[in-house]
C-alpha positions in Angstrom: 188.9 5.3 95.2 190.3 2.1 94.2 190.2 0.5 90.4 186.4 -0.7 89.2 186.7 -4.1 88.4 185.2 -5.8 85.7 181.8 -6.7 87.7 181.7 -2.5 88.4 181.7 -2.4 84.8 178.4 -3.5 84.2 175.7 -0.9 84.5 173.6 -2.0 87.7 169.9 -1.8 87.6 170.0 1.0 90.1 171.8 3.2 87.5 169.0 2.5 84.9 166.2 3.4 87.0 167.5 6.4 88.4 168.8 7.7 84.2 165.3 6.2 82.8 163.1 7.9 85.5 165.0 10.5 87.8 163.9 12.1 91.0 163.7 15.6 92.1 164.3 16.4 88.6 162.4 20.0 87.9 163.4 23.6 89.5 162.0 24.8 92.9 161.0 28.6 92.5 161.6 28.9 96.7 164.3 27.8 98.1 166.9 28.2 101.0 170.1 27.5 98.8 171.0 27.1 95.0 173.7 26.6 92.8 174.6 26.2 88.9 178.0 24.2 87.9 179.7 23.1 84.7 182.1 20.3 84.8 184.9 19.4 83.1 183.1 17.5 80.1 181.4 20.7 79.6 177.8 19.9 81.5 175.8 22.3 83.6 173.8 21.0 86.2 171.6 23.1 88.2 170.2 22.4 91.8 168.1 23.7 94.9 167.8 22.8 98.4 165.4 24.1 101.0 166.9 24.0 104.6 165.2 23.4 108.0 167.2 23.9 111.1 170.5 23.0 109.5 168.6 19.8 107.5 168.4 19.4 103.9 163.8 19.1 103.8 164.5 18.9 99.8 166.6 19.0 97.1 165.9 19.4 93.3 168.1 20.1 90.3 167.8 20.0 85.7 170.7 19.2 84.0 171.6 19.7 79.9 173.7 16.3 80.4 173.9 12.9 79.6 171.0 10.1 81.0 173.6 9.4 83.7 174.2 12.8 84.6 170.6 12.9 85.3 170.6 9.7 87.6 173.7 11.1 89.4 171.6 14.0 90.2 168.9 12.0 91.0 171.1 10.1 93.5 172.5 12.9 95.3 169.2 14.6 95.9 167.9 11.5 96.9 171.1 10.9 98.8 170.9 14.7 100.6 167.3 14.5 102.0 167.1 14.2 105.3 170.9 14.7 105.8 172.2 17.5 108.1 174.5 20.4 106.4 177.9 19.2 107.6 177.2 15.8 106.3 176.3 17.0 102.8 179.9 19.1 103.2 181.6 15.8 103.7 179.9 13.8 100.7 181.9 12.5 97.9 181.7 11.4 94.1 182.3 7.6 95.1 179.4 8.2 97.5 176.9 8.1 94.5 179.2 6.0 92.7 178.7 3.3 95.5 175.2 3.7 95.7 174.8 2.8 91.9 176.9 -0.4 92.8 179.5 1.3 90.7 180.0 3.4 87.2 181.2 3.1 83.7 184.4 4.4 84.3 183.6 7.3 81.2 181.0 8.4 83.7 183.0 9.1 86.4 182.9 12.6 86.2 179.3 12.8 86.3 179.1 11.7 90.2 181.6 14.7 90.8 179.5 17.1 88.9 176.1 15.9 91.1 178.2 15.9 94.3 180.2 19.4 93.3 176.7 21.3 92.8 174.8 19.6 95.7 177.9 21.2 98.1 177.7 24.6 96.5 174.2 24.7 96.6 174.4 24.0 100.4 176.9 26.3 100.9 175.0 28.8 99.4 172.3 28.8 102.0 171.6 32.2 103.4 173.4 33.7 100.8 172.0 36.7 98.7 169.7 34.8 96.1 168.7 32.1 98.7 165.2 31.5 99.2 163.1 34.0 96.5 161.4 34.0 93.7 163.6 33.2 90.7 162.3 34.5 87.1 162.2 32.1 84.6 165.4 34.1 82.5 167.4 33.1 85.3 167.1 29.3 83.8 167.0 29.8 79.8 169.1 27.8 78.0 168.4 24.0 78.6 166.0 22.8 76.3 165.4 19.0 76.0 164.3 17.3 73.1 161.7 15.0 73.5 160.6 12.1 71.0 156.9 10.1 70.5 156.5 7.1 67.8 153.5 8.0 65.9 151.4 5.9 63.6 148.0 7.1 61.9 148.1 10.5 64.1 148.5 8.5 67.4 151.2 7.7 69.5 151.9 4.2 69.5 152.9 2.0 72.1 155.4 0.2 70.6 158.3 2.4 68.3 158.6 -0.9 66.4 155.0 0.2 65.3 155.6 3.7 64.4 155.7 5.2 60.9 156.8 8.5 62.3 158.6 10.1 65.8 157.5 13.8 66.6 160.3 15.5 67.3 159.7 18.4 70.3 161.9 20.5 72.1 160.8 21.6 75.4 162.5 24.8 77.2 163.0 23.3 80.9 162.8 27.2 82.3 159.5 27.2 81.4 158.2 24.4 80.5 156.8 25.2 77.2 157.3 23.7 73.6 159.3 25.8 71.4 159.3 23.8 68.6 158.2 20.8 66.4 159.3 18.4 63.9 158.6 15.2 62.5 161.6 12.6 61.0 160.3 9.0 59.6 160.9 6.0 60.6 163.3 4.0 58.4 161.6 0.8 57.2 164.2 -1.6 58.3 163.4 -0.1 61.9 159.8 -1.1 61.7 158.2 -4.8 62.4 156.6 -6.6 60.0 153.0 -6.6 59.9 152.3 -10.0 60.7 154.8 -9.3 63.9 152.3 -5.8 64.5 149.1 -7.8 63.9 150.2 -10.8 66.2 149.5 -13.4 63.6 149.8 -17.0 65.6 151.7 -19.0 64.2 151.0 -22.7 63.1 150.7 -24.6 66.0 152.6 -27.7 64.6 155.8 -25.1 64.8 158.4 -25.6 67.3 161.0 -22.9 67.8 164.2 -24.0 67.6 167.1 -22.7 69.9 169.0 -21.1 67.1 166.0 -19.0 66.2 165.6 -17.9 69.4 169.3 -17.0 69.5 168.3 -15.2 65.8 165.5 -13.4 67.7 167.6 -11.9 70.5 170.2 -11.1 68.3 167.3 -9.3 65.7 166.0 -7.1 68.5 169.2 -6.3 69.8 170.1 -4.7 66.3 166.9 -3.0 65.9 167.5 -1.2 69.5 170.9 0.3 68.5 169.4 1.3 64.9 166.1 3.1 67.1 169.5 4.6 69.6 171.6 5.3 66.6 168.8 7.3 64.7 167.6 9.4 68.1 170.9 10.2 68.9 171.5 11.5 65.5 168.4 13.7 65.8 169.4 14.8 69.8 166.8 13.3 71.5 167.1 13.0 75.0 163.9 12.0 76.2 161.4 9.3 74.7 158.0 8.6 75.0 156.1 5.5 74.2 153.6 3.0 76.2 155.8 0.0 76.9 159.7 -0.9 76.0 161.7 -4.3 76.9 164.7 -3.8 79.7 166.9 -4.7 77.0 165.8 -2.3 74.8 165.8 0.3 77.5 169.4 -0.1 78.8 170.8 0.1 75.2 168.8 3.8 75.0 170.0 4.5 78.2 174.0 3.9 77.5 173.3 6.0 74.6 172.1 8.9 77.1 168.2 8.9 76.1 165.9 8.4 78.5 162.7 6.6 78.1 159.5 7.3 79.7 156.6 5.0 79.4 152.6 4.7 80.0 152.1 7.1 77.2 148.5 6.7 76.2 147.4 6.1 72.5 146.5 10.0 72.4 147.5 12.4 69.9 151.1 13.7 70.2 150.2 17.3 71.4 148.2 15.8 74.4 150.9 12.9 74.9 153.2 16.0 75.7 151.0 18.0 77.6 150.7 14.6 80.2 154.4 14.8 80.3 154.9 18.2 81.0 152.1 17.8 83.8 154.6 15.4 85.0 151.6 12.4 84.6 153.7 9.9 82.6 155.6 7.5 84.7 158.6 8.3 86.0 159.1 7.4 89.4 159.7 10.6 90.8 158.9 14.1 91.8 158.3 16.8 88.9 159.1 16.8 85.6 161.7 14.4 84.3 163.4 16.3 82.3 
């Protein structure tokens, strides 16, 4: 594979979609092949295919990594439907790397982990363990931490608007919650309230370039304090109604996924949607 250049540097829109709202991301219980692999940045990524006359029909897979982990999984699966056996034997990391229109280059690895368990799960097909029933001990150990801005009991749909995120951990085996917290907001992370209320402004006011260039640069810092305070607290996954691309990408390079159209409900029932796989994500199954 030759040398990225600088324009492969720059994470491509493809890449954000598929880390923000992955496909095929949830564990098939019947299956034809499966296979679990840890790479070398210490990840585990887990993944099933069901087989049809030599044809991958379908493949699915959950991960404990990184957002772009996720979206590399996402890729290949994506990638292996539809794709006869000795094709998938023949696929390569720069396969997925290619179809994201290039990685960071610290990301690397995470292609080679998709790719690596996408082979061994296809090679696994017909093997003892290959299309039954698998009990939910067989997938302990991956539990995702989800978070929801909350304001006045609700979950808000803007986190500049939150006084508080709920903190949940979800168990990916089973899909249940195991636990729940709550951490506040800091108040230089939340907007003023004549931002909240959208007070007009006076209509004799012009914006001036250089506070728009103020503006940008304002929001900017208040996405990598929101990235700097979930990844202190190991989120992984965030829920909220709306977010700004900008916003998103900076969460995303930080390796927290967002997940949006969360209703004004309380948090226990925002968390049920997602877990019902209702929140949108793009894909099939749960996103976690």
């Amino acid at each position: 594979m030759q040398p990225q250049d600088e324009s492969q540097q720059t994470v491509s829109a493809v890449l954000v979609d598929h880390a923000q709202r992955p496909r095929n991301n949830y564990a098939m219980s019947t299956f034809s092949g499966r296979s679990r692999y840890t790479g070398s940045c210490g990840e585990t990524i887990e993944m099933w295919v069901v087989v049809r006359d030599g044809v991958v029909e379908q493949a699915t897979f959950i991960s404990d990594g990184c957002a772009v982990s996720h979206a590399c999984g996402s890729m290949a699966t994506c990638m292996a439907e539809g794709r006869p056996l000795d094709e998938i034997e023949k696929m390569e990391p720069e396969h997925v790397i290619n179809a994201f229109r290039g990685l960071p280059s610290d990301h690397a690895h995470c292609a080679e982990l998709a790719t690596t368990a996408l082979k061994l799960a296809c090679a696994n097909v017909g093997e003892p363990g290959g299309g039954v029933e698998v009990e939910p001990d067989d997938l302990t150990g991956v539990v995702v931490r989800v978070a929801l801005p909350v304001a006045a009991g609700r979950v808000v749909g803007l986190t500049e608007s939150a006084e508080r995120f709920v903190l949940v951990d979800v168990e990916a085996a089973t899909i249940r919650v195991l636990n729940q917290e709550d951490v506040a907001v800091p108040q230089r992370l939340s907007r003023p309230k004549s931002a909240q209320s959208g007070e007009p402004k006076d209509i004799e006011s012009k914006v001036e370039p250089e506070d728009e260039g103020v503006a940008a640069a304002e929001t900017a810092g208040g996405a990598e304090l929101l990235a700097d305070l979930l990844q202190a607290q190991g989120v992984r996954v965030l829920l909220c109604g709306s977010m700004e691309e900008a916003t998103r990408q900076i969460l995303a390079e930080r390796d927290v996924q967002v997940v949006v159209d969360a209703a004004p409900d309380i948090p226990e029932d925002s968390i049920a949607e997602y877990l019902a796989g209702s929140l949108h994500h793009g894909g099939n199954g749960h996103t976690m």
